[in-house]
Backbone bond lengths (Angstrom), bond angles and torsions (degrees), N, CA, C in turn:
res aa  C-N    CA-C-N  psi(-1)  N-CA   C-N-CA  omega(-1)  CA-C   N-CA-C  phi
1 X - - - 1.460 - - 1.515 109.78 -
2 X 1.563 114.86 121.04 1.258 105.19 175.03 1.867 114.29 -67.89
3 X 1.531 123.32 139.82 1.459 117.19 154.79 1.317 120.22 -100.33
4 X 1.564 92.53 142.92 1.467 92.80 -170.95 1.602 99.67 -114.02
5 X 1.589 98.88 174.02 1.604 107.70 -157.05 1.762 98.70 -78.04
6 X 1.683 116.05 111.26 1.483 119.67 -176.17 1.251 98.93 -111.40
7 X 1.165 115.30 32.83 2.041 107.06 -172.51 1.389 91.91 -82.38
8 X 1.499 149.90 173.40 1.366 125.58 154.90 1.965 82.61 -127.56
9 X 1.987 89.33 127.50 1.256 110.93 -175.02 1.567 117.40 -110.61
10 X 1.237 109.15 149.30 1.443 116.34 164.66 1.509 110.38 -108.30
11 X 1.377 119.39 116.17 1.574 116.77 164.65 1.414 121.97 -49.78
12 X 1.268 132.77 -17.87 1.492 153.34 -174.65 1.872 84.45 -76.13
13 X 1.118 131.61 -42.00 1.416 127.55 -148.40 1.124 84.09 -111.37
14 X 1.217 145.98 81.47 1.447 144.31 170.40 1.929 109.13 -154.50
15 X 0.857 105.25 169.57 1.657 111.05 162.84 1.648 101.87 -155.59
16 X 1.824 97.49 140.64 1.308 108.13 174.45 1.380 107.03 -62.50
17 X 1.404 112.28 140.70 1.426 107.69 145.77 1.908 130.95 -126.25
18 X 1.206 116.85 -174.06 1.304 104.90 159.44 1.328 123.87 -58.22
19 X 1.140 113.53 174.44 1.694 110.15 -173.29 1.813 96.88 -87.88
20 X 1.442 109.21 139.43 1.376 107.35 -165.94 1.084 141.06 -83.10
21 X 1.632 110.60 14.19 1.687 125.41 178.76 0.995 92.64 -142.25
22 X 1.884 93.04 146.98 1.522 137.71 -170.59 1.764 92.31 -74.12
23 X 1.164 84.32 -48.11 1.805 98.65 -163.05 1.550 99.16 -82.94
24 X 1.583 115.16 128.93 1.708 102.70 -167.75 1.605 96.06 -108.94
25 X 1.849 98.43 135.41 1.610 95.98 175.46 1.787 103.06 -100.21
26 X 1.665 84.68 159.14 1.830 85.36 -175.91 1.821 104.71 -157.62
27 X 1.100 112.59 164.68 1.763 119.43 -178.56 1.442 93.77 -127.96
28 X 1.238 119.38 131.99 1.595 116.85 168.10 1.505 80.31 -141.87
29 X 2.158 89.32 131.87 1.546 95.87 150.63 1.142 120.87 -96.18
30 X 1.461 107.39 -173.78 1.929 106.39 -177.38 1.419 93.12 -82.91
31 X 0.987 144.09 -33.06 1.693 126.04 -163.41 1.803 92.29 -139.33
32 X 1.430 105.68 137.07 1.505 105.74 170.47 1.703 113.53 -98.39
33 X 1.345 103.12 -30.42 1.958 98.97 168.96 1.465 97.42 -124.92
34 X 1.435 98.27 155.38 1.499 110.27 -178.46 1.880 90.26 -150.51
35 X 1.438 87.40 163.18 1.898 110.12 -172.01 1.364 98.64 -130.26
36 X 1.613 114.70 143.12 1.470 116.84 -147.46 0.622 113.22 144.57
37 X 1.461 123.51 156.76 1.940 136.14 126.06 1.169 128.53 -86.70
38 X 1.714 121.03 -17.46 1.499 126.07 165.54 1.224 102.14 -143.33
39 X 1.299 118.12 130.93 1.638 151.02 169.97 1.651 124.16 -126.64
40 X 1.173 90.65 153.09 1.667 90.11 173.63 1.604 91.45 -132.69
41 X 1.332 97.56 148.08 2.056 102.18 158.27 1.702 90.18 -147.53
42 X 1.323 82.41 143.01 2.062 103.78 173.83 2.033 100.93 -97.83
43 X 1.376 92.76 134.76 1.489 107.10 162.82 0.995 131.04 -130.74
44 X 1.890 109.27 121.92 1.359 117.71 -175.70 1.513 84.72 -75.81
45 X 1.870 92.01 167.27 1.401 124.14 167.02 1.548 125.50 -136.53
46 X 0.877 148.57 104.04 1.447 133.49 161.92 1.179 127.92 -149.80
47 X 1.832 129.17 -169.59 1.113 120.53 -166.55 1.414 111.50 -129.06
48 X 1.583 126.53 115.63 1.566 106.23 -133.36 1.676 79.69 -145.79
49 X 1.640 124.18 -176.03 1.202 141.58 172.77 1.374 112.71 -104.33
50 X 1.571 109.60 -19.39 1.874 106.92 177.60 1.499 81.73 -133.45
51 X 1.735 97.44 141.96 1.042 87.31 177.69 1.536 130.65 -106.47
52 X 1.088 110.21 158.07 1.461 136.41 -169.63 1.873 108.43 75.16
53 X 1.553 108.38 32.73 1.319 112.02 -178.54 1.901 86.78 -116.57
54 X 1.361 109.11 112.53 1.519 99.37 178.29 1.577 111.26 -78.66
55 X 1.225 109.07 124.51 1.697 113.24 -166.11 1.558 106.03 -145.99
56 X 1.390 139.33 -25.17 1.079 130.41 160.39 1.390 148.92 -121.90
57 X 1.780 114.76 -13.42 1.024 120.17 158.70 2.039 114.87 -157.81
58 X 1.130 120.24 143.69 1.517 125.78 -157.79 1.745 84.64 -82.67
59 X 1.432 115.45 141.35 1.347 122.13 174.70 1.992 85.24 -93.19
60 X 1.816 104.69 154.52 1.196 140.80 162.28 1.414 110.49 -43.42
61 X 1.190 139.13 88.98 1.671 124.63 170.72 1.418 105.46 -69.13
62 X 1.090 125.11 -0.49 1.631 124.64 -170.63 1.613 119.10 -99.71
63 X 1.415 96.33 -5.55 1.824 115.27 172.59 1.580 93.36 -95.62
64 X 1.154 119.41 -19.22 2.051 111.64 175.04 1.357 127.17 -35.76
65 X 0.954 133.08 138.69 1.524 117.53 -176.95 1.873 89.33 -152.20
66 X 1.453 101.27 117.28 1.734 89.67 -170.03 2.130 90.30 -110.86
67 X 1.518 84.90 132.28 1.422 85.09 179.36 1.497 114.57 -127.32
68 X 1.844 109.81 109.43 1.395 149.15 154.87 1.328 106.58 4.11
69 X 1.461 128.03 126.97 1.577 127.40 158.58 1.406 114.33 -58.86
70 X 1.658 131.60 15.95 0.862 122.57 -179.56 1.730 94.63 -130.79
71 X 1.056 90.98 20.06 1.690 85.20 -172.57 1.740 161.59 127.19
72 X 1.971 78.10 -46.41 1.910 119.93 -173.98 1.740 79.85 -71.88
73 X 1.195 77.70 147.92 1.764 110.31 145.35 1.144 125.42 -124.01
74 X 1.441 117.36 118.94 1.643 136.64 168.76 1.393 117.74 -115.78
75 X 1.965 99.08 141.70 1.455 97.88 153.39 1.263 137.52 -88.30
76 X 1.354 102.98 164.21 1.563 105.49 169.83 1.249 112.10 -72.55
77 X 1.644 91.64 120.89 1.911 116.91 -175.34 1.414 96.69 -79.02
78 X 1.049 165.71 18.00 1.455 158.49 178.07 1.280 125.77 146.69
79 X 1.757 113.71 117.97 1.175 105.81 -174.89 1.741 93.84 -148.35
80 X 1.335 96.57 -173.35 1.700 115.95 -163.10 1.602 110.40 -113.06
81 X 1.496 135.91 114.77 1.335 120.69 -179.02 1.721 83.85 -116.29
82 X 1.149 84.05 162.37 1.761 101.09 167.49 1.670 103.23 -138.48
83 X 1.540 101.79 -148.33 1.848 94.03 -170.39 1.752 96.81 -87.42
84 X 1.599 93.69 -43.23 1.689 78.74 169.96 1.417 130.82 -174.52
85 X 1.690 91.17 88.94 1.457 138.77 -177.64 1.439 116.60 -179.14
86 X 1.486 114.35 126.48 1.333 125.82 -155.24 1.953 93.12 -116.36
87 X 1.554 106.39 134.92 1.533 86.41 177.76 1.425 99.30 -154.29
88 X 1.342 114.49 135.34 1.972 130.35 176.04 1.047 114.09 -129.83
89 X 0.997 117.85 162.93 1.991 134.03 174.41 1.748 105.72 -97.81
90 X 1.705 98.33 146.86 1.568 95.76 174.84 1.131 84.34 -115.63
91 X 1.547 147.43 165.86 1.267 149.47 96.80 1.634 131.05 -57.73
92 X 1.361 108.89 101.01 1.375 107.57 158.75 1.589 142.08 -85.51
93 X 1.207 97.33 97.93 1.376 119.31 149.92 1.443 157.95 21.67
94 X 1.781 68.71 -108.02 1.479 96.29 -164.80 1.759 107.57 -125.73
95 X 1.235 125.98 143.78 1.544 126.39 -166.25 1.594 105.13 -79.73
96 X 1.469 125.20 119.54 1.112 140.23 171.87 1.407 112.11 139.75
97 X 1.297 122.26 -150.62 1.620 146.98 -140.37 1.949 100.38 -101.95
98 X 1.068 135.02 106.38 1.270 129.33 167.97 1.416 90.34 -113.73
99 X 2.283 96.03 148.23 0.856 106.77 171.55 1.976 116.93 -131.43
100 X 1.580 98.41 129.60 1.529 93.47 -161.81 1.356 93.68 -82.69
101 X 1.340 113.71 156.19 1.752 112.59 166.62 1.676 104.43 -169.75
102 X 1.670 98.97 130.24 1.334 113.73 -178.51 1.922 100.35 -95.98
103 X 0.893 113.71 118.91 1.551 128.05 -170.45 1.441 118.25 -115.65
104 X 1.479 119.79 79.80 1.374 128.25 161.24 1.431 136.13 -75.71
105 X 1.213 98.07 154.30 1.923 97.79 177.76 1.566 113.66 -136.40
106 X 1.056 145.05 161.04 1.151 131.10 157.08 1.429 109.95 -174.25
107 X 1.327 114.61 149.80 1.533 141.78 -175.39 1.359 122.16 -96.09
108 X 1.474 120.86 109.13 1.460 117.96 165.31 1.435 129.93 -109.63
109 X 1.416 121.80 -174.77 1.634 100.37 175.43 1.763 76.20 -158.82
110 X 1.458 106.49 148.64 1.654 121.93 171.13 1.279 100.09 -138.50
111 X 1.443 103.52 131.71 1.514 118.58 -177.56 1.530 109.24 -153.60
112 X 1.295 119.47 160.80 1.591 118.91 -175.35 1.219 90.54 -94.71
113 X 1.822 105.06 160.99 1.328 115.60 166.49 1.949 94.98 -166.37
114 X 1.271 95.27 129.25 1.633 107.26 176.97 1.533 105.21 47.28
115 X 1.622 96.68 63.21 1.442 104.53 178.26 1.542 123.15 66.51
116 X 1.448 137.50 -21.83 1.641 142.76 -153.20 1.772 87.45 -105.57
117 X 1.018 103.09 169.80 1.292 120.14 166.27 1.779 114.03 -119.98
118 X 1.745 98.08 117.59 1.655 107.10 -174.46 1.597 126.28 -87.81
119 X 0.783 100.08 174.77 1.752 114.15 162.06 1.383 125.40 -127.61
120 X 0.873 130.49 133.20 1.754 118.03 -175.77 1.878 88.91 -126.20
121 X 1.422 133.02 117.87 1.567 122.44 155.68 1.787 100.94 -74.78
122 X 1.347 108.82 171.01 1.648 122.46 166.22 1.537 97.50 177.80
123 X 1.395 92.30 -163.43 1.502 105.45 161.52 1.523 108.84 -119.52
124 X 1.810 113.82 -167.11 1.759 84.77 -155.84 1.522 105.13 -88.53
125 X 1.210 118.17 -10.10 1.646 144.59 -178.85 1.787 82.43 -56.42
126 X 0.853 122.97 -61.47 1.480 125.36 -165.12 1.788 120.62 -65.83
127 X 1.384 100.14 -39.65 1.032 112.06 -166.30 1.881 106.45 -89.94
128 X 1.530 104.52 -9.24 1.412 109.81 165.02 1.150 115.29 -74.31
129 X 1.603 104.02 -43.07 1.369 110.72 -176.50 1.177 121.36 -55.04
130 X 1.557 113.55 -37.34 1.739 120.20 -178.32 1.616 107.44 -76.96
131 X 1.237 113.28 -7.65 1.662 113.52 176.93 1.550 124.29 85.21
132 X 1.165 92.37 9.30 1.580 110.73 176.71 1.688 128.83 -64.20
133 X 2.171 102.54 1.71 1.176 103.85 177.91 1.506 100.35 -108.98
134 X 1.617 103.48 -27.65 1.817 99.01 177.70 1.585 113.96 -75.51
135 X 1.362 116.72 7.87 1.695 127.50 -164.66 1.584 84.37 -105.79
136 X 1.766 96.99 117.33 1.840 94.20 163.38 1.147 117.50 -91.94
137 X 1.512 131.46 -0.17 0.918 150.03 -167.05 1.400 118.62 -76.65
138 X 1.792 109.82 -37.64 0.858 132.49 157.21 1.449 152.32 -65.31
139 X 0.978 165.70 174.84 1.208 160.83 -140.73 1.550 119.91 172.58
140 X 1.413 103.15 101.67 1.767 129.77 -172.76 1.159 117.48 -87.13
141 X 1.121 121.13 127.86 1.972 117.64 -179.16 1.248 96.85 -137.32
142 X 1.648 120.37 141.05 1.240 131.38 154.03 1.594 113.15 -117.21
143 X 1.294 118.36 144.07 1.527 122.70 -156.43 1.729 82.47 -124.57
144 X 1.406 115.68 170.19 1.298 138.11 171.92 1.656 110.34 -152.79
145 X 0.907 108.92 130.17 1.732 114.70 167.91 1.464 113.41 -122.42
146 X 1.313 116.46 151.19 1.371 113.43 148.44 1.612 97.25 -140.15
147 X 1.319 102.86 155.04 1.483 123.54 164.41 1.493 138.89 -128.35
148 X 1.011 135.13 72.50 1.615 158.92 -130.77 1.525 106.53 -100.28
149 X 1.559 100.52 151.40 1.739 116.23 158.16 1.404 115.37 -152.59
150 X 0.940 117.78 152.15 1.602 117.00 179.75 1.056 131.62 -125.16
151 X 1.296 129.83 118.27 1.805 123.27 -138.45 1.792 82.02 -144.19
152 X 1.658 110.12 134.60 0.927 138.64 160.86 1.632 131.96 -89.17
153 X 1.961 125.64 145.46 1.309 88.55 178.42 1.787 70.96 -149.42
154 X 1.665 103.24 122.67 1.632 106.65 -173.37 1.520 95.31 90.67
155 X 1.638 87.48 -163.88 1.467 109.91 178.13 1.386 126.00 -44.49
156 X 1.456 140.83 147.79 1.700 127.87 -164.53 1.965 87.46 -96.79
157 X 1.296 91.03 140.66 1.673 108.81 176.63 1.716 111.98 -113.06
158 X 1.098 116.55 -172.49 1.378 117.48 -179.41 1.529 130.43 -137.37
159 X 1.786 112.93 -6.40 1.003 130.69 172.06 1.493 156.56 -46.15
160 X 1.790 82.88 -34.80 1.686 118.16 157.78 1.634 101.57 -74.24
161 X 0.925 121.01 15.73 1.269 107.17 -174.36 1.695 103.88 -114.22
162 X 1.234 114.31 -0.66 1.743 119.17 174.22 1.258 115.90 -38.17
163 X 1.189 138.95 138.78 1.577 133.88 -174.63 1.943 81.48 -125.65
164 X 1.345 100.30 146.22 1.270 142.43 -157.56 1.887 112.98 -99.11
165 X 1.019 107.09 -31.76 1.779 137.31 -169.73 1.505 122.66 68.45
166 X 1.650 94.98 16.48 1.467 84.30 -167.08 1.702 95.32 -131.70
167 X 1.285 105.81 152.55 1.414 112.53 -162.97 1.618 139.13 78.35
168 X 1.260 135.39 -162.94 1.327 130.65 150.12 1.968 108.24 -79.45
169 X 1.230 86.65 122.22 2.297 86.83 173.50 1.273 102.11 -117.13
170 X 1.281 133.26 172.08 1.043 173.37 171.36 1.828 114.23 -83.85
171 X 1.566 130.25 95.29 1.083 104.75 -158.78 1.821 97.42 -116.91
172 X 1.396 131.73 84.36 1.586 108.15 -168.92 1.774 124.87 -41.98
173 X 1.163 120.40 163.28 1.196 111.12 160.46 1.916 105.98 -120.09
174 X 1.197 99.90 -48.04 1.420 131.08 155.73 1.672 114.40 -80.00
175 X 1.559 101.96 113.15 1.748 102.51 -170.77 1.983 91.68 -61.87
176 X 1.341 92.76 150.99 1.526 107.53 170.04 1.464 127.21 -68.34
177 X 1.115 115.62 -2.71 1.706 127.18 -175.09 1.244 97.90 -131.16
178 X 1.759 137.25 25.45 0.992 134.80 179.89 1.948 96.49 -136.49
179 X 0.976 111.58 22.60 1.647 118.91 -163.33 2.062 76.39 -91.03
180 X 1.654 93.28 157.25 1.906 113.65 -179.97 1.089 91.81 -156.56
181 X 1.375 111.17 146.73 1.652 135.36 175.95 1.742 80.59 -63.50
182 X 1.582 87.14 178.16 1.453 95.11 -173.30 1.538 141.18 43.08
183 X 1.137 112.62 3.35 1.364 116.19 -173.68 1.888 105.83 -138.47
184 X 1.369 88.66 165.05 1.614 95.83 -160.83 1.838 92.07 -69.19
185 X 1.460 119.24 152.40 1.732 112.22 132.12 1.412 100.24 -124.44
186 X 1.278 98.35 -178.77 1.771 130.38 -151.76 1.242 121.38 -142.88
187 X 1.704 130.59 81.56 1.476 118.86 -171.85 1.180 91.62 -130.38
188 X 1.574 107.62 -172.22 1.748 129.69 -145.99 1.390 100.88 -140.71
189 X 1.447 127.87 151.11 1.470 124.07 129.30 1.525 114.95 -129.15
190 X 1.106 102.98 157.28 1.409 126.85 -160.90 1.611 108.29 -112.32
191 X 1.346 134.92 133.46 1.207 123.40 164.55 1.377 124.42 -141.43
192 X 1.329 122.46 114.38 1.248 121.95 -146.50 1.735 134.91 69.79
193 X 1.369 96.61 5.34 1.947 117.23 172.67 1.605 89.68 101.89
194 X 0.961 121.50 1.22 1.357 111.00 -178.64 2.008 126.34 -103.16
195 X 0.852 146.80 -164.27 1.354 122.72 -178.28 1.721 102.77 -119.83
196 X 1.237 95.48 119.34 1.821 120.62 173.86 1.503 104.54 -42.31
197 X 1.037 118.10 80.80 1.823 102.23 170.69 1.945 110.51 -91.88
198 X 1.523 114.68 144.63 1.064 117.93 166.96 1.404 109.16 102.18
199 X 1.379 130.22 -16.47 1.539 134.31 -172.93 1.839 104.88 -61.85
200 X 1.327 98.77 125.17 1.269 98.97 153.23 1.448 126.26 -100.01
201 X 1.471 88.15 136.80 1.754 95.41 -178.16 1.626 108.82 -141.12
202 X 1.546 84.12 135.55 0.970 112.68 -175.76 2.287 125.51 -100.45
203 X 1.371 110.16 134.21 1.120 151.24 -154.05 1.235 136.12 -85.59
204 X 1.458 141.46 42.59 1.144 125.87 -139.77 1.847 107.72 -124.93
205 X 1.347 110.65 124.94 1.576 97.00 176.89 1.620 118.16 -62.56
206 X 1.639 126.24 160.38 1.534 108.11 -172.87 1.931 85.62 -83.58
207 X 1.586 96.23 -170.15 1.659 125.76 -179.81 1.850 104.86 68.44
208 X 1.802 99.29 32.06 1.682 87.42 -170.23 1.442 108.61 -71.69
209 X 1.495 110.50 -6.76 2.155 100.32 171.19 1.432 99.49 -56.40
210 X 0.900 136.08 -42.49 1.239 127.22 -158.77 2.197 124.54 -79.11
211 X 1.898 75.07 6.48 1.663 77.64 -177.53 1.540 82.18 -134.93
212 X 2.185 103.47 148.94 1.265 120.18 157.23 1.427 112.72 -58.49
213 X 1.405 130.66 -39.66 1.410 115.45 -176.39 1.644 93.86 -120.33
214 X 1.315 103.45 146.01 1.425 95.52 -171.31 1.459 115.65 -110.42
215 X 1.469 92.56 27.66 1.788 98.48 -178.52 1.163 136.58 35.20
216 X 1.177 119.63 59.07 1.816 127.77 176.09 1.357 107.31 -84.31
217 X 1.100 109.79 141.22 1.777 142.05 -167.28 1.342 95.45 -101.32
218 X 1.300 130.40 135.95 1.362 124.01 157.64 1.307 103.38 -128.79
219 X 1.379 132.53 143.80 1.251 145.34 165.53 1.693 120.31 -115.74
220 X 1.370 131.69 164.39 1.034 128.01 149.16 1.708 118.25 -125.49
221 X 1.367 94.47 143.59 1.923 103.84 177.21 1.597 114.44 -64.41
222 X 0.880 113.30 124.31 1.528 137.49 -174.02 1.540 113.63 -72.62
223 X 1.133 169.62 174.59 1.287 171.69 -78.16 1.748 107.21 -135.20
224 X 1.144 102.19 -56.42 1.541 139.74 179.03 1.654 97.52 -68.62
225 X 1.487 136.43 -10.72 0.920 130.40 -159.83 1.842 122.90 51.25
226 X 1.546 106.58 54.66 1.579 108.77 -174.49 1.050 92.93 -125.35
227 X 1.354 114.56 170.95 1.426 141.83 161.77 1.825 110.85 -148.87
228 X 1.199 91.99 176.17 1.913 108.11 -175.69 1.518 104.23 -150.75
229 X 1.250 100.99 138.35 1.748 109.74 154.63 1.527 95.91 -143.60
230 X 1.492 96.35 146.53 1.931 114.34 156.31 1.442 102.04 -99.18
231 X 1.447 121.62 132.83 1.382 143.92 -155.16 1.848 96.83 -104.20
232 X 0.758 134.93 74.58 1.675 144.85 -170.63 1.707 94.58 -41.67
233 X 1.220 139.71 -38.57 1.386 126.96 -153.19 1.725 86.56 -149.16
234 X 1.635 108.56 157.13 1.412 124.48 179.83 1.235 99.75 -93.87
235 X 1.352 120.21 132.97 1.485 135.39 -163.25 1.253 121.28 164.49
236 X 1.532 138.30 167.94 1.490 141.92 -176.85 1.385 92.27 -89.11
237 X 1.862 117.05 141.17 1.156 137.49 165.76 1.407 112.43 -111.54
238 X 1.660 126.37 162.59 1.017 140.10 -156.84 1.571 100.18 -133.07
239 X 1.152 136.75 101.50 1.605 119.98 -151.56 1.821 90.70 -133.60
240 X 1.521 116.09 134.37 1.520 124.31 -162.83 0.811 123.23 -153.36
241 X 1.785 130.90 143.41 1.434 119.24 -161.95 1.474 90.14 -156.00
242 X 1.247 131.33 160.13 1.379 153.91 159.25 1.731 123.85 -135.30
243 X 1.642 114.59 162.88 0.930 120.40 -166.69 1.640 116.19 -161.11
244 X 1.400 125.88 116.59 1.624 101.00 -177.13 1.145 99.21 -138.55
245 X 1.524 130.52 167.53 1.665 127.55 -169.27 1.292 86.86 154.37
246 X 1.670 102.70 -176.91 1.547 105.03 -140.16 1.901 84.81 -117.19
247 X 1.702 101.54 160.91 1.564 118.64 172.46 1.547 112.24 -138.55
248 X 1.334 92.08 -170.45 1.795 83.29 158.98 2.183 99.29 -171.92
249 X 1.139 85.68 147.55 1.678 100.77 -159.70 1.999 89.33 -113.58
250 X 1.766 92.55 105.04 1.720 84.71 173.58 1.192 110.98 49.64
251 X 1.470 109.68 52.85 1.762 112.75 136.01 1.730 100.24 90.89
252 X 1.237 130.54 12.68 1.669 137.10 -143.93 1.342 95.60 -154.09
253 X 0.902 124.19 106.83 1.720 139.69 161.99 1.833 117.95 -43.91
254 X 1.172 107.60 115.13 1.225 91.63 -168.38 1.917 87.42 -125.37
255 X 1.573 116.05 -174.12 1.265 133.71 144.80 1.293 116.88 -116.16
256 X 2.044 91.33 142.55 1.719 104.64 -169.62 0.978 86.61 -120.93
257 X 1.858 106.47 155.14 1.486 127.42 173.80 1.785 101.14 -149.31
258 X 1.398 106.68 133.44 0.713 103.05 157.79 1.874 118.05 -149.33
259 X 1.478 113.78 173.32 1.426 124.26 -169.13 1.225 122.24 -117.22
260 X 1.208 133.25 162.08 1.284 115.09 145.01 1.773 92.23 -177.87
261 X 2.141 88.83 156.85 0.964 108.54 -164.58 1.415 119.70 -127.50
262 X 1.116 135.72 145.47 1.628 127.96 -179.59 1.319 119.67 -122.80
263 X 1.170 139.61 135.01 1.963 135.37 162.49 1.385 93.81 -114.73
264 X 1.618 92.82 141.16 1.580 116.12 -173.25 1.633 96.90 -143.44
265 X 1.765 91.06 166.68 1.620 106.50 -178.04 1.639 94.85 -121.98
266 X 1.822 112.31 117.04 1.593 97.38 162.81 2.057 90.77 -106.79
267 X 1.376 88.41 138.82 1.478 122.55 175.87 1.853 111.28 -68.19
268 X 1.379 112.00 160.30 0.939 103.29 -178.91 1.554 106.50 -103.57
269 X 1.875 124.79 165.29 1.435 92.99 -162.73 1.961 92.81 -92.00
């Protein structure tokens, strides 16, 4: 059963944070625009220390959910994990904007026991069951991730770009397969349909093993929930944001967290 996000949140009740893993997850396809009426591009996935070098853990192709310039959402019908690098085929279609996105959720509970301080994972069916919402003692968190890419085939569309109202989204201002070295882009997040102000996000070009400083950009979203970076060199970016603050699911105070992540192509001009 999928769960969906029932916390009921105020963006006012939040605090930015860093983005919340050491270990960075990411999807890169092999080609971000393609010309055509039928294409294929393969996408690795994983969760690594440099990025887009798979080195420590294979992301889930089975959390994929690839969603249609016309709309549909499909899964990925077959793909390849190893220990750590995750890899599937898209077929394109249809002319415009697809958007890939690996979409997690998960439920914790921390509570003392014989003096230590615990963790229990489940789902929330589980974690009712153990009584961890009638325990005030206790302390409930639900997390949300998404992890995204946006791959074009033809003309760039805008449809994948629907925001949902619920959670942290992704809002372009500047289409993502339309990003150029040297030149400004312009995106959004949204939380709860409303506009994310204050998020810091953070910036990083991929192949950073290969540099002593690995040059991360940090920005923060502006009123409107925006931000900007100019991309100095043509290359894949790693673009990231976090968020945690408090909810409550049926009358019970909980803590929410959520993530999200983007890979992009800036072009050369």
């Amino acid at each position: 059963m999928k769960i969906k996000h029932m916390a009921m949140i105020c963006a006012a009740g939040f605090m930015a944070a860093q983005p919340a893993f050491a270990h960075r997850m990411w999807m890169l396809p092999s080609t971000f625009t393609l010309s055509g009426d039928d294409q294929w591009i393969t996408v690795d996935g994983a969760i690594s220390n440099d990025l887009f070098f798979p080195n420590h853990h294979a992301l889930d192709y089975r959390n994929v959910q690839i969603y249609t310039p016309s709309g549909e959402a499909e899964s990925v019908e077959d793909g390849w994990r190893g220990r750590y690098r995750t890899a599937f085929d898209v077929h394109l279609t249809e002319q415009g904007t697809y958007r890939i996105a690996e979409e997690g959720s998960a439920w914790m509970a921390f509570y003392e026991e014989d003096g230590e301080r615990r963790r229990q994972r489940g789902s929330l069916e589980e974690l009712q069951e153990a009584g961890f919402f009638d325990n005030p003692a206790a302390e409930v968190f639900h997390s949300r991730r998404n992890v995204e890419t946006y791959v074009t085939l033809g003309a760039l569309s805008t449809t994948a770009f629907a925001q949902t109202g619920e959670g942290l989204e992704f809002r372009p201002v500047t289409h993502p397969n339309d990003v150029y070295a040297g030149e400004e882009a312009r995106f959004a997040f949204t939380l709860g349909g409303e506009p994310a102000a204050g998020l810091e996000v953070e910036i990083v070009k991929g192949n950073d093993r290969y540099r002593d400083d690995p040059g991360t950009i940090t920005a923060e979203t502006d009123e409107n929930g925006e931000f900007s970076f100019t991309p100095e060199d043509a290359g894949r970016y790693w673009i990231s944001t976090s968020i945690r603050g408090e909810g409550e699911h049926n009358g019970h105070a909980i803590g929410v967290g959520h993530s999200y992540v983007v890979t992009l192509e800036a072009l050369g001009l």
